[in-house]
C-alpha positions, -999 to +999 in steps of 0.1 A: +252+584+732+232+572+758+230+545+790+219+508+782+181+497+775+174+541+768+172+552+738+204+576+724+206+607+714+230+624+689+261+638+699+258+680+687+298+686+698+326+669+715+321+689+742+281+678+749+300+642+746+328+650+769+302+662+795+278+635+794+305+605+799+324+623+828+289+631+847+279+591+836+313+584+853+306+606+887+272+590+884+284+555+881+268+546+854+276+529+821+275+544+786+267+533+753+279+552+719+269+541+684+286+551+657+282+546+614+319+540+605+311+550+569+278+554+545+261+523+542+274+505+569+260+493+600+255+508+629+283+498+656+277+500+696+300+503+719+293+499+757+317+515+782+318+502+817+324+535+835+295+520+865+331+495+872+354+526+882+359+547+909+356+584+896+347+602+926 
């Protein structure tokens, strides 16, 4: 997880994940999660547009 041009981080729990996108979504800011859909594959990123809602 991360925001677009940073580097990411890896997610420790679904609760560290939860947290990070709903303060990126107060914040206005967009996220990025990459994910390994199984071993030897490539790595997948997917952008979420959260900076286009209003979350406040």
């Amino acid at each position: 997880m991360g925001f677009p041009d940073a580097e990411t981080e890896a997610v420790r729990s679904l609760d560290d994940l939860r947290w990070f996108v709903a303060q990126a979504a107060l914040g206005g800011k967009d996220v990025v999660l990459s994910a390994r859909p199984g071993a030897g594959a490539a790595v997948r990123s997917y952008r979420l547009p959260l900076s286009s809602i209003d979350a406040r």
